[in-house]
MDAnalysis code that builds the backbone (N, CA, C; Angstrom):
import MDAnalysis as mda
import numpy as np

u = mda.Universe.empty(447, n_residues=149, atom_resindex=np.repeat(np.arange(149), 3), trajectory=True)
u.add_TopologyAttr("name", ["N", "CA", "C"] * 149)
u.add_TopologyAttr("resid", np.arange(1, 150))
u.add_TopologyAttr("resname", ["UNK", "UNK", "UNK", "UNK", "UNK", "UNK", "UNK", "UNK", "UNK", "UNK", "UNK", "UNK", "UNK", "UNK", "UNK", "UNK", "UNK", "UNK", "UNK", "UNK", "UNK", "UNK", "UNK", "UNK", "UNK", "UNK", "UNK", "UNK", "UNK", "UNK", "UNK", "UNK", "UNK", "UNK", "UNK", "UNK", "UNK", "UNK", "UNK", "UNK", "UNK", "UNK", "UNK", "UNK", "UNK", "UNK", "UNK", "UNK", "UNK", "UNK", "UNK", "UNK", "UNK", "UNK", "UNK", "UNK", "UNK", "UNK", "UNK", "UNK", "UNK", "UNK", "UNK", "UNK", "UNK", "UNK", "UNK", "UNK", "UNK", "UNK", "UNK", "UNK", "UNK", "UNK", "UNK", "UNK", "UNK", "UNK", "UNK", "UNK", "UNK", "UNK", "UNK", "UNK", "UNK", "UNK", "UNK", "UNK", "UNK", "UNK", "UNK", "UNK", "UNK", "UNK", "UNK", "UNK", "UNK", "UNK", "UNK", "UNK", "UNK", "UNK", "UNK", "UNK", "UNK", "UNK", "UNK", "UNK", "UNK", "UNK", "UNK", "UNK", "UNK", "UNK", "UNK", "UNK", "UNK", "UNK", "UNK", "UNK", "UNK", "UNK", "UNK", "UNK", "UNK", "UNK", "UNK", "UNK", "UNK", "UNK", "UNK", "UNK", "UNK", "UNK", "UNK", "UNK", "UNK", "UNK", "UNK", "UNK", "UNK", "UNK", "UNK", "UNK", "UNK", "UNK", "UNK", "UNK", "UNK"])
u.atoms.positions = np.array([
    [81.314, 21.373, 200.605],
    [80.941, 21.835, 201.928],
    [79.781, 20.985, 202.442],
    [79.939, 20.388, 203.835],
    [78.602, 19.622, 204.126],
    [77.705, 20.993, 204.330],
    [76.596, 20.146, 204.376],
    [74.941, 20.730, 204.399],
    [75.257, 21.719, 205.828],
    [75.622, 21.164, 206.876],
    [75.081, 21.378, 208.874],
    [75.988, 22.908, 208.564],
    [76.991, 23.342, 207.489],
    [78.161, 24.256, 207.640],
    [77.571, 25.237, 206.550],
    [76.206, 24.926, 206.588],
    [75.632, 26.428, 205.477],
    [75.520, 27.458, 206.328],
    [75.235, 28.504, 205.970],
    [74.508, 29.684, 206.463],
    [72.796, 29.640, 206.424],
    [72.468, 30.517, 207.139],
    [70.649, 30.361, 207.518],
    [70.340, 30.811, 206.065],
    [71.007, 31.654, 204.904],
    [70.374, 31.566, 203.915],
    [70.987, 31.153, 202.586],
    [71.460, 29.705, 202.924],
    [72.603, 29.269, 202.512],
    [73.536, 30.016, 201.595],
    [73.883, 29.632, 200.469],
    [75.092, 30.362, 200.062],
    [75.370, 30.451, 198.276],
    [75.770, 31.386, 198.246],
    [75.972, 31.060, 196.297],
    [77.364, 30.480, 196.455],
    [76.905, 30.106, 195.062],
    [77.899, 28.737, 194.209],
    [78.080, 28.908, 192.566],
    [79.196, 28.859, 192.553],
    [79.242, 28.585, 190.928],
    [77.914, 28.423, 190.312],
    [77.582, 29.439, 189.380],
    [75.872, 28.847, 188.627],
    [74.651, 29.458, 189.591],
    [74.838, 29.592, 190.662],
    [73.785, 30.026, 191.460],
    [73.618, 29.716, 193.097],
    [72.977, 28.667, 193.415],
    [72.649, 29.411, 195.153],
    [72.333, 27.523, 195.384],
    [72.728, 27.362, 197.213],
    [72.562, 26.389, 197.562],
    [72.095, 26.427, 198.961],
    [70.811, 25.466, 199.389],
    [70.865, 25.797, 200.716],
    [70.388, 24.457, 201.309],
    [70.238, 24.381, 202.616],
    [70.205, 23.165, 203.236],
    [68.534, 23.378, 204.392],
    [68.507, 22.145, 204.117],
    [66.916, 22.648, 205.088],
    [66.939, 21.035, 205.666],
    [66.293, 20.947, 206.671],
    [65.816, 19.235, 207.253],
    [64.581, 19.165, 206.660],
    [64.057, 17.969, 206.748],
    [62.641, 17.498, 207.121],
    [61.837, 17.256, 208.305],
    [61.484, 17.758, 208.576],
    [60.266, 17.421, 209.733],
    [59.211, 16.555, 209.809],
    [58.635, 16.330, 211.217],
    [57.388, 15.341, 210.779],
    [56.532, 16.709, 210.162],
    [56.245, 17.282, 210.108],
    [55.515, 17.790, 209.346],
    [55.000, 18.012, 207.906],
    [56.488, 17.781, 207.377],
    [56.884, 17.887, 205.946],
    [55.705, 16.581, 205.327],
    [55.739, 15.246, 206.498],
    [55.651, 13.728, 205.984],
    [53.954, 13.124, 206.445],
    [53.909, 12.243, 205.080],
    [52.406, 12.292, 205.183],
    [52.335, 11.180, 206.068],
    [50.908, 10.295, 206.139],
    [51.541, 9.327, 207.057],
    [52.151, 7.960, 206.532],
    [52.632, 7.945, 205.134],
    [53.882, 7.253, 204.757],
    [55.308, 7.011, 205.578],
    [55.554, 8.571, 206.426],
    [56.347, 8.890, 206.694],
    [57.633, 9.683, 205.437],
    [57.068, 9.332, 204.518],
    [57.299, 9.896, 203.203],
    [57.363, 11.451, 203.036],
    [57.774, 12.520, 202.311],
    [57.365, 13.740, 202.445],
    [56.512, 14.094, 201.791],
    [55.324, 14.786, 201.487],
    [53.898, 15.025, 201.079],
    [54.707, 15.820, 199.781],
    [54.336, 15.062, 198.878],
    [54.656, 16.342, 197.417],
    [54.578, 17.068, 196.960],
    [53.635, 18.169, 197.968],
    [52.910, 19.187, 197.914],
    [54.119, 20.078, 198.623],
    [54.735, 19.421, 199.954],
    [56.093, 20.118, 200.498],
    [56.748, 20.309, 199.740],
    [57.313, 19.577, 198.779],
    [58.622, 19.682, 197.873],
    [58.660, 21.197, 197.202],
    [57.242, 22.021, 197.081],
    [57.047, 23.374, 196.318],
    [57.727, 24.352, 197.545],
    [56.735, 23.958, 198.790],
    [57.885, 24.975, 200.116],
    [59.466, 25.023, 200.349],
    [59.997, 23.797, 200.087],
    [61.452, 23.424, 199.654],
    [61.981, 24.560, 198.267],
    [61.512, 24.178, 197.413],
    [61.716, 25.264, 196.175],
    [61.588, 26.802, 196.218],
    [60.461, 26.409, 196.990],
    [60.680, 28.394, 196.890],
    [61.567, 28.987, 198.390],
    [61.948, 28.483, 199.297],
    [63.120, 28.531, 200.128],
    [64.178, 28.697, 199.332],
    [64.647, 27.767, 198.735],
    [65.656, 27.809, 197.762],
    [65.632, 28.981, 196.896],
    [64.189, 29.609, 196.282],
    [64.339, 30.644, 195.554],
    [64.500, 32.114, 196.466],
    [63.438, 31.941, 197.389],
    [63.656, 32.908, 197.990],
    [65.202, 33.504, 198.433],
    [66.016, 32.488, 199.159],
    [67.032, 32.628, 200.003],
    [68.174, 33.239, 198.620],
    [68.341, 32.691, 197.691],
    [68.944, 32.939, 196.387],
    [68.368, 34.305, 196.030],
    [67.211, 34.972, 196.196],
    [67.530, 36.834, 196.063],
    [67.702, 37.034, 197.109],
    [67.821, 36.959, 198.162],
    [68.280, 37.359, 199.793],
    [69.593, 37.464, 199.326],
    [70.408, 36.147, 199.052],
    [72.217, 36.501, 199.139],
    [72.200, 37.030, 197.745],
    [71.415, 37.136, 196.573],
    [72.100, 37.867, 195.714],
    [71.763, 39.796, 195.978],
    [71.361, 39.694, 197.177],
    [70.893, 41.083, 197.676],
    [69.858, 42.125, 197.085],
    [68.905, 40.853, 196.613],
    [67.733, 41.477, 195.594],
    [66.036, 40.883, 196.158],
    [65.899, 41.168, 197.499],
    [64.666, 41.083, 199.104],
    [63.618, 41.315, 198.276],
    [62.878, 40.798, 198.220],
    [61.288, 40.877, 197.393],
    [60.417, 42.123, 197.940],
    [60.594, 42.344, 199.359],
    [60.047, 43.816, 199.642],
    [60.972, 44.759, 199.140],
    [62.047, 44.691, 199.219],
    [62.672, 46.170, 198.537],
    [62.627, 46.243, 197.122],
    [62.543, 45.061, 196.576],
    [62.185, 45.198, 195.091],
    [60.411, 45.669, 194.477],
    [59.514, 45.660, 195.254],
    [58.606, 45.826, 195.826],
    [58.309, 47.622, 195.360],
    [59.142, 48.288, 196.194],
    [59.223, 49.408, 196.530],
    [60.525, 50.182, 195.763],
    [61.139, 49.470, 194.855],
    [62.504, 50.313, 194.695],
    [62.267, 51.398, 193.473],
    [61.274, 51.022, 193.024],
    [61.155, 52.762, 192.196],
    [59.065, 52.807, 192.007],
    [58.601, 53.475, 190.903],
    [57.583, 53.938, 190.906],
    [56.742, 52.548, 190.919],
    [57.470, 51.861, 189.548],
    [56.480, 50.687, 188.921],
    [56.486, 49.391, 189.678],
    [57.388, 49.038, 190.851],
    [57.682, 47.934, 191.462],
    [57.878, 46.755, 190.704],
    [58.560, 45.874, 191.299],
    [58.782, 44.815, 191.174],
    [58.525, 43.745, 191.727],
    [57.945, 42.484, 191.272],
    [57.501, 41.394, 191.440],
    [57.951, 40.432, 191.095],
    [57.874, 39.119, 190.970],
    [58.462, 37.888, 190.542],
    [57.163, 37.015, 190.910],
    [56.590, 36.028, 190.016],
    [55.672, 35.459, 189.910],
    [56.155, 33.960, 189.232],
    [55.427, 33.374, 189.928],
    [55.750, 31.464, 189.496],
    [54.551, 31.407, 187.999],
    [55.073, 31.620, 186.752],
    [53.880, 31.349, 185.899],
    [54.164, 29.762, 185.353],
    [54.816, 29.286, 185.655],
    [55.232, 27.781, 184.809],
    [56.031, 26.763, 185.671],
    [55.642, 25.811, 186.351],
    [56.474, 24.942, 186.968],
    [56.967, 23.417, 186.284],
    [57.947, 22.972, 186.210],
    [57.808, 21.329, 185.754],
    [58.644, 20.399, 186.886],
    [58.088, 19.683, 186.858],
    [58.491, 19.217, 188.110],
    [58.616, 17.744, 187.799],
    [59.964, 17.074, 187.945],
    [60.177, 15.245, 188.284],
    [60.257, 15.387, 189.906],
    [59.878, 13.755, 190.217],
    [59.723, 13.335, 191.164],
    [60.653, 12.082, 191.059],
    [61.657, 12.022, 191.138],
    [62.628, 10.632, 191.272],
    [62.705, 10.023, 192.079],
    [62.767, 10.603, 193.464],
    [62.898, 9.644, 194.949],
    [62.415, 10.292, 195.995],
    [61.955, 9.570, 197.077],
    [61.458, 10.310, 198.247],
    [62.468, 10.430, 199.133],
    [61.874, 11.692, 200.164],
    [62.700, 12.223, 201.038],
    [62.380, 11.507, 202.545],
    [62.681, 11.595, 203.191],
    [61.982, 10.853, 205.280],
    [62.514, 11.937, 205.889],
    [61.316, 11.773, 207.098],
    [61.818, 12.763, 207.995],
    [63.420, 13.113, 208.541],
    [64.251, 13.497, 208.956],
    [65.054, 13.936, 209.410],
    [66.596, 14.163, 208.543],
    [65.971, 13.329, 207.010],
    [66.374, 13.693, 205.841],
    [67.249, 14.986, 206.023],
    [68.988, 15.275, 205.245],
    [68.752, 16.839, 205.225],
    [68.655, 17.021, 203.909],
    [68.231, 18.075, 203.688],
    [67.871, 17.999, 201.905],
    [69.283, 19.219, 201.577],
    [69.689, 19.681, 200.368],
    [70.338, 20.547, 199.960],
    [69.260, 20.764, 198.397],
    [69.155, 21.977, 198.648],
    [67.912, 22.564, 196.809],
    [69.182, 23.201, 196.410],
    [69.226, 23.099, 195.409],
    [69.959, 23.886, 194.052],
    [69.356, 24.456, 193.871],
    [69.726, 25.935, 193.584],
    [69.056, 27.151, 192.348],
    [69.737, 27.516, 191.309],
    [69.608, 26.969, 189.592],
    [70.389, 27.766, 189.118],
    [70.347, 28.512, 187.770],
    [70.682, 29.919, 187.249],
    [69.539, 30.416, 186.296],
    [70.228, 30.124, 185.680],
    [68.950, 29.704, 184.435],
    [68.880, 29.705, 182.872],
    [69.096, 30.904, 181.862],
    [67.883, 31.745, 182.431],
    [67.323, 33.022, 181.290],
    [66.970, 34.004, 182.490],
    [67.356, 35.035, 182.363],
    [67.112, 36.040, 182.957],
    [67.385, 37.353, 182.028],
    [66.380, 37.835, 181.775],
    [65.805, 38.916, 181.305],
    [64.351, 39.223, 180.070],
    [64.204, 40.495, 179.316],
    [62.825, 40.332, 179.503],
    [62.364, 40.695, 180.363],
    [60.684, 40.039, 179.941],
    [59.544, 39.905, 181.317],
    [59.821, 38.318, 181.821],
    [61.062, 37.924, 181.852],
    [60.951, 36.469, 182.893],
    [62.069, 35.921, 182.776],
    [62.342, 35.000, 183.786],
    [63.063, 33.797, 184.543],
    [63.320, 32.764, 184.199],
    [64.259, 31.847, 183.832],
    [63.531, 30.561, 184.290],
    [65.229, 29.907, 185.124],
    [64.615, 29.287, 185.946],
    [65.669, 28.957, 186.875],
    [65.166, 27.554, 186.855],
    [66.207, 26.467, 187.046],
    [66.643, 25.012, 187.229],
    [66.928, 25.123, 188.798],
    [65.776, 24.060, 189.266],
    [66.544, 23.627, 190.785],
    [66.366, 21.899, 190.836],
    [67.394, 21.519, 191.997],
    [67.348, 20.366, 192.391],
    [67.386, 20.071, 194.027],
    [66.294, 19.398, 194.102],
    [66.649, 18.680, 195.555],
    [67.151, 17.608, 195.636],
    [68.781, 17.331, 196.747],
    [69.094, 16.136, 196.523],
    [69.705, 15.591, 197.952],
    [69.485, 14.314, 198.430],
    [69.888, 13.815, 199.536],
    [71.351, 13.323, 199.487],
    [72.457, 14.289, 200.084],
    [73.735, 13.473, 199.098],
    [73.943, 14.123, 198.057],
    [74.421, 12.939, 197.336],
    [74.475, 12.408, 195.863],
    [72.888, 12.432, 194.926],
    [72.762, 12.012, 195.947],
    [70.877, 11.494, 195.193],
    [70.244, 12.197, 194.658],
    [69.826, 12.417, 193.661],
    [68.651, 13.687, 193.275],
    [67.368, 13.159, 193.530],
    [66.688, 14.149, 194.245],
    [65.217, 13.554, 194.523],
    [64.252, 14.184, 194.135],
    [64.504, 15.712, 193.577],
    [63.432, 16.429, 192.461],
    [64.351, 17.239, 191.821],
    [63.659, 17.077, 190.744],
    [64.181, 18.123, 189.668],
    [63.376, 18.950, 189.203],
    [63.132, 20.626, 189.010],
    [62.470, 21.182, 188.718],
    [62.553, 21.962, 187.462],
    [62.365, 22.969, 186.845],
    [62.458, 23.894, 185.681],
    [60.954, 25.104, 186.195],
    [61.773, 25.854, 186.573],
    [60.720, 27.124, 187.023],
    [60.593, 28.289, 185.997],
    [59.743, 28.871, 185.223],
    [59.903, 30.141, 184.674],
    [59.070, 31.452, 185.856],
    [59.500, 32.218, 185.494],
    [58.876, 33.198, 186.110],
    [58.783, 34.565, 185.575],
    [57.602, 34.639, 185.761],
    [56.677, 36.090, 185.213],
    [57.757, 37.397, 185.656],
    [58.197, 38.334, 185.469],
    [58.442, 39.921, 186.153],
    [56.958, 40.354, 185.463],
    [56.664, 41.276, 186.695],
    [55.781, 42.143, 186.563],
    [55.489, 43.128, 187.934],
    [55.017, 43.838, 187.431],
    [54.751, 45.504, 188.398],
    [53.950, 45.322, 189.668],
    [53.723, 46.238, 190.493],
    [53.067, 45.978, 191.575],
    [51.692, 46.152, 191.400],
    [51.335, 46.427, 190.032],
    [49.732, 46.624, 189.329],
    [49.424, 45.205, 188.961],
    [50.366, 43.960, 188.352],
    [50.527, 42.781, 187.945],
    [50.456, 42.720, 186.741],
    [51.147, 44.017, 185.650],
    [51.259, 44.131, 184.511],
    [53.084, 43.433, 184.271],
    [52.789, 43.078, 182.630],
    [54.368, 42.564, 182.891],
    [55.378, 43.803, 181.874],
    [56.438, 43.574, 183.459],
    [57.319, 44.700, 183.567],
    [59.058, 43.707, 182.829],
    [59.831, 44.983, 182.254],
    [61.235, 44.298, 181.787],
    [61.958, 44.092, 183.106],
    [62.630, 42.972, 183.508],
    [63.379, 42.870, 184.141],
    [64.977, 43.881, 184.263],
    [64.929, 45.089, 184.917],
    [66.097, 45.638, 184.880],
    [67.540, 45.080, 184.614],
    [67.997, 45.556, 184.070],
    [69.485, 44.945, 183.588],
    [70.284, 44.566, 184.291],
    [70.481, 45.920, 186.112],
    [71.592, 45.405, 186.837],
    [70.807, 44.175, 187.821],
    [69.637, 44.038, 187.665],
    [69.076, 43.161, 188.510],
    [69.385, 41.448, 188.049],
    [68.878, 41.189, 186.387],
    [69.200, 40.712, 185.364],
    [70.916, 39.838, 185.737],
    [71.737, 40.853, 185.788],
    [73.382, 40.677, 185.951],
    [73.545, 39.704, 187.053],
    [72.582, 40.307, 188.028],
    [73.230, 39.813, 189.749],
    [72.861, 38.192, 188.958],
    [71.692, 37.851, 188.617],
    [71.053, 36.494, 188.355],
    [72.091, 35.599, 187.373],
    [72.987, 36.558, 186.383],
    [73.419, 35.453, 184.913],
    [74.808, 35.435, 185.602],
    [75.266, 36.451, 186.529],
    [77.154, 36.480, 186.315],
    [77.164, 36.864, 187.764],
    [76.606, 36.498, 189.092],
    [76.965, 36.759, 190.578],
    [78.389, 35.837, 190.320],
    [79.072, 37.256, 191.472],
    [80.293, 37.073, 192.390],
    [80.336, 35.986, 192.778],
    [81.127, 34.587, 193.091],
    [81.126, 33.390, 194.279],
    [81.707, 33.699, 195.411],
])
């Protein structure tokens, strides 16, 4: 599927979630290059939009029983292979590893094309709305290892 034919929060895929975003001058330092500091706003779009369509909204998880739920970035690794330019469209990959426990860890990629231009390895904390760490519920867990396409 080209990138322009996603949805606003793009879409799951075999393995996990894909979405499409441009670059802006904003994104770009004055290289015209994109500032590498953007590439983290790129990623968590990608993460975010990936519990949106797996129908798991960070405020309702928030609020969905006594102890709440959270999701926290405790570990990032990050390659840098190639740069992006403005008007670039990018497509991020999301796709999980480990889900359950108190944590995450999800594989993403940004890539122009063919091209891969970051590669990431994210873990992530679960924990309560106190910021104690909480088990990741099971059916929540499911949506992340075995979503519907």
């Amino acid at each position: 599927m080209q990138a322009h034919n996603f949805l606003l929060s793009g879409e799951l895929v075999e393995g996990g979630h894909r979405l499409a975003q441009r670059v802006y001058y904003e994104d770009t330092d004055f290289s015209g290059l994109v500032y590498h500091a953007r590439y983290l706003h790129f990623l968590e779009r990608g993460r975010t939009d990936y519990l949106r369509c797996l129908g798991c909204e960070q405020s309702a998880l928030l609020s969905a029983d006594e102890e709440g739920l959270v999701f926290v970035v405790h570990r990032m690794e990050i390659d840098f292979k190639q740069p992006a330019r403005m008007d670039d469209i990018l497509v991020i990959q999301t796709m999980t590893e480990k889900a359950g426990g108190a944590k995450m860890v999800l594989n993403q990629e940004i890539r122009r094309g063919d091209t891969l231009l970051i590669a990431a390895k994210v873990v992530i904390a679960v924990i309560n709305k106190h910021g104690r760490p909480r088990r990741l519920p099971e059916s929540v867990a499911e949506k992340f290892l075995g979503h519907p396409v």
